[in-house]
C-alpha positions as MATLAB code, in Angstrom:
seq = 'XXXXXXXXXXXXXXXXXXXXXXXXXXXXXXXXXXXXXXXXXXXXXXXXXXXXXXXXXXXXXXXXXXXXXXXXXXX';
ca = [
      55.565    5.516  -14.405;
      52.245    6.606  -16.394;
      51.143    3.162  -16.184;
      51.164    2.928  -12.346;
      49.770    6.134  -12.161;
      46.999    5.033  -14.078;
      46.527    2.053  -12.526;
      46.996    3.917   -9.032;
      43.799    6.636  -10.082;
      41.767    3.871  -11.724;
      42.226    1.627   -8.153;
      41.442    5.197   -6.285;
      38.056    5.354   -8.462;
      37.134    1.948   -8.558;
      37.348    2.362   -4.848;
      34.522    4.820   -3.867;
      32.238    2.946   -6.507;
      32.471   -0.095   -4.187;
      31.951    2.014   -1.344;
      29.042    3.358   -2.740;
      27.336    0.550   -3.815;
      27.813   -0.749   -0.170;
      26.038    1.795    0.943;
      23.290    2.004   -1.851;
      22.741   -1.802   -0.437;
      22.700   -0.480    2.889;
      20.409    2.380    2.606;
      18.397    0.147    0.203;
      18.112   -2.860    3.046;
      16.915    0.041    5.746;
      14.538    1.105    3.393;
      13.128   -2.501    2.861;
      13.282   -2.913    6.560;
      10.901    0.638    6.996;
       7.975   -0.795    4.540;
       8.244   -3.912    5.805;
       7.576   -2.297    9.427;
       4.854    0.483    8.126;
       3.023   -2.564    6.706;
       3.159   -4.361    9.776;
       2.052   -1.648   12.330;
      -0.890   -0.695    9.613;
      -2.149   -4.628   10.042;
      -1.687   -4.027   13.956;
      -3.503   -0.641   14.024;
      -6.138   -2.605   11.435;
      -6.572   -5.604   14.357;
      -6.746   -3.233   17.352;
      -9.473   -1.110   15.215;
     -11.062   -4.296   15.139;
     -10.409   -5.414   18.451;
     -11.523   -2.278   19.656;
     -14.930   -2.407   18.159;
     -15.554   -6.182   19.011;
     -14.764   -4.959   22.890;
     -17.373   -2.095   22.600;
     -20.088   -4.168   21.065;
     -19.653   -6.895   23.545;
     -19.972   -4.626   26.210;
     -22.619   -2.760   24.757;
     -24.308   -6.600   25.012;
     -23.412   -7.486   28.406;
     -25.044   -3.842   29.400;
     -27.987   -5.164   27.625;
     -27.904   -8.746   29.223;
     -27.572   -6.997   32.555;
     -30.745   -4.526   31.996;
     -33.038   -7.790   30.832;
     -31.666   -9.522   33.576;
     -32.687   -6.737   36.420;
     -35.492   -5.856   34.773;
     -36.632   -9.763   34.891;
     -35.956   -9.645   38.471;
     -37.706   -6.948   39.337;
     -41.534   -7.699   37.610;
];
């Protein structure tokens, strides 16, 4: 009787340790998951900074093109 109680507490704590190192792997996989996505939307913020500048400066060009161009035209 004591020895299948024992066996029947240690089973009923060897149990939630399982459990819980499921879910440490779980929460541990989500957190992986998170960094991996903060790193990836700080490269696409970094390439639509840069996108974003490359846009203005070309326009800022064409703008000048255009002025050169009318100003060519008109003398």
């Amino acid at each position: 009787m004591k020895k299948s109680l024992i066996l029947f507490f240690l089973l009923f704590l060897a149990f939630p340790l399982r459990f819980y190192s499921e879910e440490e792997e779980s929460l541990d996989l989500i957190y992986q998951k998170i960094r991996s996505l903060e790193q990836e939307i700080a490269t696409l913020r970094n390439f639509i900074e840069e996108n974003s500048y490359l846009i203005e400066r070309y326009q800022e060009i064409q703008q000048q093109r255009y002025l050169d161009l009318d100003k060519r035209l008109h003398n």
